[in-house]
N, CA, C and O atoms as a GROMACS GRO file, in nm:
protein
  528
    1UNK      N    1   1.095   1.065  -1.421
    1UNK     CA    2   1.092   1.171  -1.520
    1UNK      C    3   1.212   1.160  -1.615
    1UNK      O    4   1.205   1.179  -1.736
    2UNK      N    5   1.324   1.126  -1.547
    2UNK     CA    6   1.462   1.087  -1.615
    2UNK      C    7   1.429   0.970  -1.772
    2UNK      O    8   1.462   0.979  -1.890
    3UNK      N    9   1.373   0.897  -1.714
    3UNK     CA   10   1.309   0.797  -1.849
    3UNK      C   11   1.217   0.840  -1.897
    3UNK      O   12   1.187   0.786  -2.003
    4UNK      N   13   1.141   0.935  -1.858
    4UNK     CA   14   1.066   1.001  -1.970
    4UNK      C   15   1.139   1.086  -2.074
    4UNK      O   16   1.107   1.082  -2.192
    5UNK      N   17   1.226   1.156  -2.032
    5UNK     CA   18   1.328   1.255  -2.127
    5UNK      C   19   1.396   1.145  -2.207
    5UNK      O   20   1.385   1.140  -2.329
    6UNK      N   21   1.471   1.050  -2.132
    6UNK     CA   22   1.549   0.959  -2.244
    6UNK      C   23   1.494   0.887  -2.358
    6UNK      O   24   1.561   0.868  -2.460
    7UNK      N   25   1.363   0.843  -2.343
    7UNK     CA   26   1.261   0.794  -2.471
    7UNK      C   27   1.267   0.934  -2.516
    7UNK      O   28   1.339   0.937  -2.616
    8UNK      N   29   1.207   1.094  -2.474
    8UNK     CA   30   1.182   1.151  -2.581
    8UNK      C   31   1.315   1.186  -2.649
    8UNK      O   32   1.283   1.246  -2.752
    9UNK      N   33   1.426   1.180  -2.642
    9UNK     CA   34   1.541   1.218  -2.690
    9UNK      C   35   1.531   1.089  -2.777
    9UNK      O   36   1.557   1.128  -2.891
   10UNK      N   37   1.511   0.973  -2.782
   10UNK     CA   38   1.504   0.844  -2.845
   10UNK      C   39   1.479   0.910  -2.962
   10UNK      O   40   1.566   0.953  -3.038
   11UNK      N   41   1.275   0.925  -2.988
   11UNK     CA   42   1.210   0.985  -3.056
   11UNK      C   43   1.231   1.092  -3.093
   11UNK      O   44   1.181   1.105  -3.204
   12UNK      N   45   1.286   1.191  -3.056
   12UNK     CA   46   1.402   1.336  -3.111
   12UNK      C   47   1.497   1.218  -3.252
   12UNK      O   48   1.473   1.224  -3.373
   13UNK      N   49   1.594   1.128  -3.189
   13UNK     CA   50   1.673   1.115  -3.311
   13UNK      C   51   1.587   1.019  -3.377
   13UNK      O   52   1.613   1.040  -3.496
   14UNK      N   53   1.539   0.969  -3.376
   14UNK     CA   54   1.448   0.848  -3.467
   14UNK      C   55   1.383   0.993  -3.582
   14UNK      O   56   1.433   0.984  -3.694
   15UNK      N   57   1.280   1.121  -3.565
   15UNK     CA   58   1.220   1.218  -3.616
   15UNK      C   59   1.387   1.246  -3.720
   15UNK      O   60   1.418   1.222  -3.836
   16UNK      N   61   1.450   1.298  -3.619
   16UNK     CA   62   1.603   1.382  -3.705
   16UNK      C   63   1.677   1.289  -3.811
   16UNK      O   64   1.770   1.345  -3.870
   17UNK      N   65   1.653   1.168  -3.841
   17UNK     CA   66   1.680   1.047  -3.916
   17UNK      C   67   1.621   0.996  -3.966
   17UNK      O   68   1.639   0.884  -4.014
   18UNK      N   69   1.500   1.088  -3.974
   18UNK     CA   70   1.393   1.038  -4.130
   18UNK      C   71   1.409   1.123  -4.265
   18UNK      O   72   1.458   1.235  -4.279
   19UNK      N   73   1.375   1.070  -4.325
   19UNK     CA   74   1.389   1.139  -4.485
   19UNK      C   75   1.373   1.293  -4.480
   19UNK      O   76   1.457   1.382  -4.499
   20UNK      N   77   1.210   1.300  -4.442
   20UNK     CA   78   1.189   1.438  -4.399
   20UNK      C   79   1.246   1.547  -4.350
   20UNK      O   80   1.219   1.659  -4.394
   21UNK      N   81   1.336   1.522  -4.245
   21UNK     CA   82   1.411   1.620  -4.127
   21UNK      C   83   1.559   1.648  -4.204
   21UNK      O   84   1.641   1.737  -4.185
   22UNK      N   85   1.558   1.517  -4.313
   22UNK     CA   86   1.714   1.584  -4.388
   22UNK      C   87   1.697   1.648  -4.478
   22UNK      O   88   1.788   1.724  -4.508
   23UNK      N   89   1.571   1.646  -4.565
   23UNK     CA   90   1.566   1.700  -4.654
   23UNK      C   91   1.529   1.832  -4.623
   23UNK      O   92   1.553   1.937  -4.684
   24UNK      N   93   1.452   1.804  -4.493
   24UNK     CA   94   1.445   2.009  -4.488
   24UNK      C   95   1.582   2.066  -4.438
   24UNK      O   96   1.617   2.167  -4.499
   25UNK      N   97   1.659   2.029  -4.351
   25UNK     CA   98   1.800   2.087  -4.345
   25UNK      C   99   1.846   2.044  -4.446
   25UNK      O  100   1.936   1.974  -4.399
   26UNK      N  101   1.853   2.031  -4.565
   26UNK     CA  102   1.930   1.972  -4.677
   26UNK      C  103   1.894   2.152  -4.774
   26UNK      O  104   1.982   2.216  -4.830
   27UNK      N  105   1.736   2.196  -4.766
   27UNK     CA  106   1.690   2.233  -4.796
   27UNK      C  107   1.729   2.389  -4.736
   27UNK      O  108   1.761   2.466  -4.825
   28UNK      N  109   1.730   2.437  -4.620
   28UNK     CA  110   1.812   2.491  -4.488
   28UNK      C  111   1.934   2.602  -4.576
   28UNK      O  112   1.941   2.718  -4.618
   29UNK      N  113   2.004   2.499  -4.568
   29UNK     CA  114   2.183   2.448  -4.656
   29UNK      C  115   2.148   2.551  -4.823
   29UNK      O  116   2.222   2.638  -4.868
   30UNK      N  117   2.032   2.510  -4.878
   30UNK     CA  118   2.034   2.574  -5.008
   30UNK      C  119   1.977   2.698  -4.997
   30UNK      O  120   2.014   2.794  -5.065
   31UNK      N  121   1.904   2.701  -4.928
   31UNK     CA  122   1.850   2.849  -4.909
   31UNK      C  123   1.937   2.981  -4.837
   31UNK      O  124   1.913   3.101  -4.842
   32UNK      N  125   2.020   2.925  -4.785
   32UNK     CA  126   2.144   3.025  -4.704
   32UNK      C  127   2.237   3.016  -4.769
   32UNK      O  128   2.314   3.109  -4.743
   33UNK      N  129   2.280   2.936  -4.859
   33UNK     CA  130   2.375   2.970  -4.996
   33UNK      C  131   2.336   3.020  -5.094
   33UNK      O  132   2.410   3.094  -5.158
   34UNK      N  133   2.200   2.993  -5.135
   34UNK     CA  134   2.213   3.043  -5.274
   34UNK      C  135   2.070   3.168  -5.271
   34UNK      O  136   2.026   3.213  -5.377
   35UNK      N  137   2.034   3.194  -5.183
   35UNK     CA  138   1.904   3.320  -5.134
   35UNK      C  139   1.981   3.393  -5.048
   35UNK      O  140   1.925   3.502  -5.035
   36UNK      N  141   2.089   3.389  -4.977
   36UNK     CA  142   2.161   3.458  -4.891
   36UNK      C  143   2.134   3.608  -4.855
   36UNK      O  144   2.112   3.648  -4.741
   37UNK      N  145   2.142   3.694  -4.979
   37UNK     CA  146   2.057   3.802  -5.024
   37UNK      C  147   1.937   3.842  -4.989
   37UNK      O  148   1.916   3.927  -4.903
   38UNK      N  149   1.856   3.784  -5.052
   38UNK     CA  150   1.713   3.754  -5.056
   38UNK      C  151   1.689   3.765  -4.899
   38UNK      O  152   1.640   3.863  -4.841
   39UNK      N  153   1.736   3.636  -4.837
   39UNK     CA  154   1.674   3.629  -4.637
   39UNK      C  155   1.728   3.756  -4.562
   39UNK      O  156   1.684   3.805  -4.458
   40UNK      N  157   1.864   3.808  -4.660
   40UNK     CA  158   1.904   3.967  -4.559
   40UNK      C  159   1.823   4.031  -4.589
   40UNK      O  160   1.782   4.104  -4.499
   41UNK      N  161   1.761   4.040  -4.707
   41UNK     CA  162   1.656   4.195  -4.703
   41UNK      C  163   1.596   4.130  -4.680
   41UNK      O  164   1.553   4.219  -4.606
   42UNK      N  165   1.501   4.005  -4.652
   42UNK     CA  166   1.395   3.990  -4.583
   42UNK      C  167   1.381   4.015  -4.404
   42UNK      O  168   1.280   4.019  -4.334
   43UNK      N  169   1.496   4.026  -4.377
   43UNK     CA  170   1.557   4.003  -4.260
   43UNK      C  171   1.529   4.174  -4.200
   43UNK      O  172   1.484   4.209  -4.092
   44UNK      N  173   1.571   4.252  -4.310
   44UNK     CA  174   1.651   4.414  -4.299
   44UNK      C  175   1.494   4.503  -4.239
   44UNK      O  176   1.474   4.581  -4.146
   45UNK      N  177   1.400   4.438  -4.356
   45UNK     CA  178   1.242   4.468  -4.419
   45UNK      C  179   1.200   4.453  -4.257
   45UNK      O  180   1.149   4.535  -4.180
   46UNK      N  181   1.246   4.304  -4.236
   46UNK     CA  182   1.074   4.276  -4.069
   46UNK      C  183   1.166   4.318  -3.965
   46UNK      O  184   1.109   4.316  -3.856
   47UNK      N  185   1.318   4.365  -3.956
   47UNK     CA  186   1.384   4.454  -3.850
   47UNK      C  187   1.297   4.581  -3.857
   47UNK      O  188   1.238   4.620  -3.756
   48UNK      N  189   1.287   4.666  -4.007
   48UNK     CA  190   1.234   4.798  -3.996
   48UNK      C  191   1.127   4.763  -3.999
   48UNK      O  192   1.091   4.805  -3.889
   49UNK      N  193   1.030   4.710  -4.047
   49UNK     CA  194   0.888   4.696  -3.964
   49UNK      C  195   0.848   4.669  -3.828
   49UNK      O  196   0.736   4.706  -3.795
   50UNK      N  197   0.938   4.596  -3.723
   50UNK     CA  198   0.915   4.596  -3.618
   50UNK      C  199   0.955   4.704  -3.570
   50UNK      O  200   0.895   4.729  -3.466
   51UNK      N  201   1.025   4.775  -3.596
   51UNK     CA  202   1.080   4.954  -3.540
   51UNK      C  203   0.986   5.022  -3.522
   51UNK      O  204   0.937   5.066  -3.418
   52UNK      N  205   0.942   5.039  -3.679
   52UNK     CA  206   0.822   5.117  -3.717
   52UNK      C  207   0.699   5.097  -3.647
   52UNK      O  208   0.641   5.204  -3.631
   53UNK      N  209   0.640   5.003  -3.601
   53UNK     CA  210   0.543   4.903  -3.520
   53UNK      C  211   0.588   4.946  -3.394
   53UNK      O  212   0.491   4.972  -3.322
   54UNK      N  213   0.717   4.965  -3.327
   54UNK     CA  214   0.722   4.996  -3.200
   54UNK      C  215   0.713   5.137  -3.130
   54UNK      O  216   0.686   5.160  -3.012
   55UNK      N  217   0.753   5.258  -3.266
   55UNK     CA  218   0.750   5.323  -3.282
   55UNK      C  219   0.617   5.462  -3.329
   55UNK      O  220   0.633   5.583  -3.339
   56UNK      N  221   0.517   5.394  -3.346
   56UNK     CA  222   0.402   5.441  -3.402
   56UNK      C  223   0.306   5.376  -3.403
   56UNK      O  224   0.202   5.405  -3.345
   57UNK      N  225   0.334   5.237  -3.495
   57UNK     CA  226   0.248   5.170  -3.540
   57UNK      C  227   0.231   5.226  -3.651
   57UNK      O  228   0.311   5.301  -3.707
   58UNK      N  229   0.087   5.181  -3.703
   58UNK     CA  230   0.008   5.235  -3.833
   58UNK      C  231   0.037   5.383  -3.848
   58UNK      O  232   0.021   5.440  -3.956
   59UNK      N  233   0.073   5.435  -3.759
   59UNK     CA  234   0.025   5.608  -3.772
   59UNK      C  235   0.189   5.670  -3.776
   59UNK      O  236   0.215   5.790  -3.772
   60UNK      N  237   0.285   5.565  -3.784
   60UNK     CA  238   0.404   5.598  -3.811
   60UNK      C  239   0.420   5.681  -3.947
   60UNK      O  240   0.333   5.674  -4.034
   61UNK      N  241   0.528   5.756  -3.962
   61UNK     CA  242   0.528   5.810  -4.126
   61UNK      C  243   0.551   5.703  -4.208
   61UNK      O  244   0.466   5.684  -4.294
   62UNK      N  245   0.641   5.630  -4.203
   62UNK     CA  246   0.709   5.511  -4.287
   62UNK      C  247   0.625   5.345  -4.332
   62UNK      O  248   0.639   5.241  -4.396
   63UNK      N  249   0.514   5.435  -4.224
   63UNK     CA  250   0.427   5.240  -4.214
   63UNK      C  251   0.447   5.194  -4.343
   63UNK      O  252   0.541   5.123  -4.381
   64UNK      N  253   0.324   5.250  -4.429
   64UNK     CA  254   0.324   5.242  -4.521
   64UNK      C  255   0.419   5.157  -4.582
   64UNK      O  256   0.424   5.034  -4.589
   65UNK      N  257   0.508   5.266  -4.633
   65UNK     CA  258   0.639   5.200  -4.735
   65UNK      C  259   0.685   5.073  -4.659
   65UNK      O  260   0.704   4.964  -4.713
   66UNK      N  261   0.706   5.102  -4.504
   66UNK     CA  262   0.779   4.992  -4.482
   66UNK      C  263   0.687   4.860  -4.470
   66UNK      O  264   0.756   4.762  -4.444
   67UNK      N  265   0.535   4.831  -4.483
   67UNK     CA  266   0.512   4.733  -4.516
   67UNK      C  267   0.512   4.679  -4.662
   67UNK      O  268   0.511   4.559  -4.689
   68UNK      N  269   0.515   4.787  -4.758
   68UNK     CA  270   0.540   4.724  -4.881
   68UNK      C  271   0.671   4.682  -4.937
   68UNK      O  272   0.679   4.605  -5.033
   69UNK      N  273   0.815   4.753  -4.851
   69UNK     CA  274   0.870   4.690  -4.871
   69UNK      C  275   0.882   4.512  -4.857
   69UNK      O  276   0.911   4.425  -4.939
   70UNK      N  277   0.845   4.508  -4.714
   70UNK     CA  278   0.847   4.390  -4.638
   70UNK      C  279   0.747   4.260  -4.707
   70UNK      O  280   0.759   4.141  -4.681
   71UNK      N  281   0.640   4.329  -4.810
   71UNK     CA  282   0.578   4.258  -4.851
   71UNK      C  283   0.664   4.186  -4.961
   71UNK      O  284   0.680   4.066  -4.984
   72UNK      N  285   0.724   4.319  -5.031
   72UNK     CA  286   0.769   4.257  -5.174
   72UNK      C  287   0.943   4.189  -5.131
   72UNK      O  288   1.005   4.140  -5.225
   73UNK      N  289   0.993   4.189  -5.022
   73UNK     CA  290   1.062   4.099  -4.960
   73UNK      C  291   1.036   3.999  -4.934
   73UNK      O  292   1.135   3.926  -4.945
   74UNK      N  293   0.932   3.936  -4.896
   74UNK     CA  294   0.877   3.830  -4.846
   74UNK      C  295   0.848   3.715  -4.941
   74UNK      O  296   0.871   3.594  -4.935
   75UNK      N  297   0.778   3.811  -5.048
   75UNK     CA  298   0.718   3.769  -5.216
   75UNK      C  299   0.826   3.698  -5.252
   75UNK      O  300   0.824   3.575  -5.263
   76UNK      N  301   0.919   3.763  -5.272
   76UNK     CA  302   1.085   3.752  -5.358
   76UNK      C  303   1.147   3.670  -5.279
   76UNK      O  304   1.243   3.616  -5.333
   77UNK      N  305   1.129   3.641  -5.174
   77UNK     CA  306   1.213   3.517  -5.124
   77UNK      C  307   1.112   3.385  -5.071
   77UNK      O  308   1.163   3.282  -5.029
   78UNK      N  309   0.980   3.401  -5.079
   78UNK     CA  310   0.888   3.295  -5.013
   78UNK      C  311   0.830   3.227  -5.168
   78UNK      O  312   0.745   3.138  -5.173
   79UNK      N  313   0.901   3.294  -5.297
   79UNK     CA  314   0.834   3.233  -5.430
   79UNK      C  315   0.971   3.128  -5.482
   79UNK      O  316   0.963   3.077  -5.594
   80UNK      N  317   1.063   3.106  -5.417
   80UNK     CA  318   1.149   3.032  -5.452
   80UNK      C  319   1.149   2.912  -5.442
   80UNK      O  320   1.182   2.872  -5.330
   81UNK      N  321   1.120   2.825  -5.527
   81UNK     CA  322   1.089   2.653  -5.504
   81UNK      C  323   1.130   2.570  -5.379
   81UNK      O  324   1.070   2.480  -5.320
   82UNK      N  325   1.274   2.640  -5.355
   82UNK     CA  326   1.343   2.571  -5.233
   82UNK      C  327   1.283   2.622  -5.095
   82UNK      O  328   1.248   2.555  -4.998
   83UNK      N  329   1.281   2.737  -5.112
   83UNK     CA  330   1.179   2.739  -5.009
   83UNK      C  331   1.023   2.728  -4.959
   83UNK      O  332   0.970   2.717  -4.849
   84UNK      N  333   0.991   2.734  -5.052
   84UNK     CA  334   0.830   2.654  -5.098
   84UNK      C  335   0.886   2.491  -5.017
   84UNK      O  336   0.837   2.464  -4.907
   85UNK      N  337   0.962   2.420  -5.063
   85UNK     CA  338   1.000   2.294  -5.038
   85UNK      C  339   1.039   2.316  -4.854
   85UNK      O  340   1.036   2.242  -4.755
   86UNK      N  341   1.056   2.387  -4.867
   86UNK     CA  342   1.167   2.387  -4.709
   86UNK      C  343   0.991   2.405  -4.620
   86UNK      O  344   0.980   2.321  -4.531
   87UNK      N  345   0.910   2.465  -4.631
   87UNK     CA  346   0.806   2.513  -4.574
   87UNK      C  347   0.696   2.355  -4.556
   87UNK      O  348   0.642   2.314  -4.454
   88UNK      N  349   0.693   2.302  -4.681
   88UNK     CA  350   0.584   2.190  -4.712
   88UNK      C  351   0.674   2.117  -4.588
   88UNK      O  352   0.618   2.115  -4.479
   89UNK      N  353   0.792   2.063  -4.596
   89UNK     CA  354   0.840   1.974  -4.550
   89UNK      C  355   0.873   2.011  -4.369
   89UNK      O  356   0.911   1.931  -4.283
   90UNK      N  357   0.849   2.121  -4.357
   90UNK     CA  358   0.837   2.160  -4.216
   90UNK      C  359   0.669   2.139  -4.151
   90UNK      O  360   0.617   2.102  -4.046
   91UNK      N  361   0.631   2.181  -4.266
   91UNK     CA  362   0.483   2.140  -4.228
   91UNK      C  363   0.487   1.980  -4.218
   91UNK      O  364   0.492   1.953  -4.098
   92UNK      N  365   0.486   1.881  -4.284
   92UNK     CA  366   0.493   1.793  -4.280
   92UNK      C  367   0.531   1.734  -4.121
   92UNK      O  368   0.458   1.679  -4.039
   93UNK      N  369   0.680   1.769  -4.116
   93UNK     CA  370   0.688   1.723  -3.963
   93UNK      C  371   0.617   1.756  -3.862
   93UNK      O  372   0.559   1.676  -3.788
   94UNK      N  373   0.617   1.920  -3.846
   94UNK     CA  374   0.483   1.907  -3.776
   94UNK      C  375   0.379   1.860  -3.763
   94UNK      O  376   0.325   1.852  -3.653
   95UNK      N  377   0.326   1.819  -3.873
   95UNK     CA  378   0.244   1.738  -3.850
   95UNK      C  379   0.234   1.609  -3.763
   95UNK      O  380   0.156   1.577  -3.673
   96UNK      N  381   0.327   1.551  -3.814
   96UNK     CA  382   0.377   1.418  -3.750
   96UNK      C  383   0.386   1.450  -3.634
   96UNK      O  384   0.313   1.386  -3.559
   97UNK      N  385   0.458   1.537  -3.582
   97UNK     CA  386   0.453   1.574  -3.406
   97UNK      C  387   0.349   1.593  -3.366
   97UNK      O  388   0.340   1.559  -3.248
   98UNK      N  389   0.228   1.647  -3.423
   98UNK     CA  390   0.122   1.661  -3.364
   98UNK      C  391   0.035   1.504  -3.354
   98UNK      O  392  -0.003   1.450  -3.250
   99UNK      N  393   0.021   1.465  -3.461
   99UNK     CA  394  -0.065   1.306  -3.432
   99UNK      C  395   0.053   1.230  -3.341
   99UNK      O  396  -0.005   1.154  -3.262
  100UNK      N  397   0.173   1.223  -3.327
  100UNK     CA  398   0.224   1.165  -3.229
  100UNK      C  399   0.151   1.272  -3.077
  100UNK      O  400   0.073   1.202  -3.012
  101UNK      N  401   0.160   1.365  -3.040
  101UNK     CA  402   0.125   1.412  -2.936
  101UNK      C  403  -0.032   1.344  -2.912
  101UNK      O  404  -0.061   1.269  -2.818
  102UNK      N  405  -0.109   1.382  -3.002
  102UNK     CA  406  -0.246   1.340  -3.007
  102UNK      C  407  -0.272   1.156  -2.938
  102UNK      O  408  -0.345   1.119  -2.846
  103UNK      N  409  -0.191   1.085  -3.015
  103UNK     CA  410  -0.199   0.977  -2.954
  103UNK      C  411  -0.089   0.958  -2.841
  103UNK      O  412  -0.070   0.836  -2.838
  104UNK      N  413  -0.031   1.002  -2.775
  104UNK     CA  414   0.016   1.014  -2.610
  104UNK      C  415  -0.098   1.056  -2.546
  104UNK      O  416  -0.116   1.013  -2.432
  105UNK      N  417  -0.179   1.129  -2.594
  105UNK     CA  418  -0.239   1.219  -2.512
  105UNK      C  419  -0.382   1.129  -2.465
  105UNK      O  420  -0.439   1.127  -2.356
  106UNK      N  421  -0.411   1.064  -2.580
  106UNK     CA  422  -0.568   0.978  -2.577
  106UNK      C  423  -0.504   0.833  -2.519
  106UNK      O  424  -0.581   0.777  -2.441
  107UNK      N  425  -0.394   0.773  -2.540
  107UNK     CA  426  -0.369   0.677  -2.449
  107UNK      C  427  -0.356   0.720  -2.278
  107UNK      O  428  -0.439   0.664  -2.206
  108UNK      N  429  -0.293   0.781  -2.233
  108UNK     CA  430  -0.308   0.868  -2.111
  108UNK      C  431  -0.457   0.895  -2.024
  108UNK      O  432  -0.491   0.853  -1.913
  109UNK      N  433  -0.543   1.000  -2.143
  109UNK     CA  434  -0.679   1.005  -2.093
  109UNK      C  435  -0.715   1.091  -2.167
  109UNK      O  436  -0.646   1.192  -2.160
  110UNK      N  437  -0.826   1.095  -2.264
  110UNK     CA  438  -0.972   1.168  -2.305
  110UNK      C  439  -0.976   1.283  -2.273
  110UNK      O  440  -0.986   1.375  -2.354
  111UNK      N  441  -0.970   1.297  -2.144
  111UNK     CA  442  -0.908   1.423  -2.076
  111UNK      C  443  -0.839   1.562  -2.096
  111UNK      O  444  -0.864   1.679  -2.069
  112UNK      N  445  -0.740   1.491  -2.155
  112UNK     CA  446  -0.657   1.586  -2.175
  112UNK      C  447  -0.634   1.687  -2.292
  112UNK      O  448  -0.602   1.631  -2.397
  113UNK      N  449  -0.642   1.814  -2.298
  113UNK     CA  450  -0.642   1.862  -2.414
  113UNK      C  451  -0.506   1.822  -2.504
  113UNK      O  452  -0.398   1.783  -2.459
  114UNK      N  453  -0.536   1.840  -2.620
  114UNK     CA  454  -0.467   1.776  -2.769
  114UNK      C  455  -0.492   1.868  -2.883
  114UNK      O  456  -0.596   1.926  -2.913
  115UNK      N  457  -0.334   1.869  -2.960
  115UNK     CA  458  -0.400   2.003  -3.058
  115UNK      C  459  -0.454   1.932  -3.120
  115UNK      O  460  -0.464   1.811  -3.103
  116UNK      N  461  -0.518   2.028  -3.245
  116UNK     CA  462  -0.593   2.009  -3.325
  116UNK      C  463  -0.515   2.004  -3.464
  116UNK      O  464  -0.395   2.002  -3.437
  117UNK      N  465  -0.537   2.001  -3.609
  117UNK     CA  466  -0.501   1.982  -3.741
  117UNK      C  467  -0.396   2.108  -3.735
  117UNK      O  468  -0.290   2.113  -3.798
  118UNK      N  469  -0.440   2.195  -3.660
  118UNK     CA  470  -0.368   2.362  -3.680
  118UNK      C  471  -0.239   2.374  -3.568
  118UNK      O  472  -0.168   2.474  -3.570
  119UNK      N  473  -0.213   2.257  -3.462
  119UNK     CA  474  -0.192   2.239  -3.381
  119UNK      C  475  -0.253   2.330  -3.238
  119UNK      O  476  -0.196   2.314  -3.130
  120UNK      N  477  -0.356   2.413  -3.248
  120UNK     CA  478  -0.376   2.433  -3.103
  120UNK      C  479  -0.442   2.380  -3.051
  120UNK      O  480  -0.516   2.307  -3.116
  121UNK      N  481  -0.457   2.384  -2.918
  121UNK     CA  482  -0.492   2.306  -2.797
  121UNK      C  483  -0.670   2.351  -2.844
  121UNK      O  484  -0.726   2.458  -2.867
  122UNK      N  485  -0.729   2.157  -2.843
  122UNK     CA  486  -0.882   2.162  -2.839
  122UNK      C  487  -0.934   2.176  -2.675
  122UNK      O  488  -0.877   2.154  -2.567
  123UNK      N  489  -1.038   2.213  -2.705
  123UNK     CA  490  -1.116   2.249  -2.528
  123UNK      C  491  -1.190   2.107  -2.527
  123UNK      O  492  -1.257   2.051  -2.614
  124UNK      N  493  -1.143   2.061  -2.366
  124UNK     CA  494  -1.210   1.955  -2.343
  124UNK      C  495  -1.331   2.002  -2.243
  124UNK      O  496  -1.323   2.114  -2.190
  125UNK      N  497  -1.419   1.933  -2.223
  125UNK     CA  498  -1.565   1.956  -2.111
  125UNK      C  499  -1.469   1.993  -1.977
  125UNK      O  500  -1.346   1.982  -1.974
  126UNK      N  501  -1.558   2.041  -1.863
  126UNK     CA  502  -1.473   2.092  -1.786
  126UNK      C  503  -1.553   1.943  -1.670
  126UNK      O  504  -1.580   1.839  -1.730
  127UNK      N  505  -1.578   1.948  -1.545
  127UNK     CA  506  -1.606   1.905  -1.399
  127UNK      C  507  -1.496   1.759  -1.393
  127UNK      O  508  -1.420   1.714  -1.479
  128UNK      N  509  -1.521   1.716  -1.272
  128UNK     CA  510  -1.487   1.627  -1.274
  128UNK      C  511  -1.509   1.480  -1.292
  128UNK      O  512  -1.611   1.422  -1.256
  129UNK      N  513  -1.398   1.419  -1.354
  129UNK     CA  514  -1.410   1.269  -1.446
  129UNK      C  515  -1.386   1.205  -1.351
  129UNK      O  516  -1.382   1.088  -1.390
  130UNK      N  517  -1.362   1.211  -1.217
  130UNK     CA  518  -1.320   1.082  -1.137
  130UNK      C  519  -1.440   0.919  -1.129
  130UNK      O  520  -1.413   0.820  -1.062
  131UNK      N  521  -1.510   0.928  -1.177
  131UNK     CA  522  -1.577   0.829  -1.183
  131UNK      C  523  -1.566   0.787  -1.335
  131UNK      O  524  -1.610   0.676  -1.366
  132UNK      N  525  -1.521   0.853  -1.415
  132UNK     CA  526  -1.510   0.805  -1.530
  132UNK      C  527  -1.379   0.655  -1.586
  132UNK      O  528  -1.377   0.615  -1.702
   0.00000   0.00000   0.00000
């Protein structure tokens, strides 16, 4: 199991030393300097919406407002190029983690469930393959 962790730590820095993985912490870096603002009230917004949510829910007095705040928080900091960029490029890796999982998974065995494009786990047939 010990050499299984040490390849995936391999593949950990090989992923963290591609173009991709710097540019989204590169990306990280600009968004906490120069949105700083912006991520606190986005931050302030889904604190008091989860209150409100724990607190009532929908039938709270504040729902309301406090999802529109949270909306037009979200708006105002999720319309900023850099973070538009920071998002594509997270997607991106994920991705890559997933077709890497996908093919571990089909070299191994058919068998085994593997996410899908969305990454969740596809349903494989159920009985048993031992003759397979």
């Amino acid at each position: 199991m010990t050499e299984y962790l040490m390849k995936a730590y391999d593949i950990s820095d090989e992923i963290k030393n591609s173009d991709n993985y710097k540019k989204l912490i590169e990306a990280l870096k600009i968004i906490e300097v120069k949105y700083q603002p912006l991520v606190d009230d986005f931050n302030l917004a889904k604190e008091k919406y989860y209150t409100v949510l724990s607190e009532g829910g929908k039938y709270h007095p504040d729902y309301l407002e406090t999802v529109k705040k949270l909306g037009f928080a979200k708006k105002a900091l999720y319309e900023k190029q850099e973070v538009t960029d920071y998002f594509k490029l997270e997607q991106e890796i994920q991705k890559t983690l997933n077709e890497f999982t996908i093919q571990i998974t089909e070299i191994v065995s058919n068998y085994i469930k593997k996410p899908n494009e969305l990454g969740l786990l596809k349903e494989k047939g159920g009985g048993c393959h031992a003759n397979k």
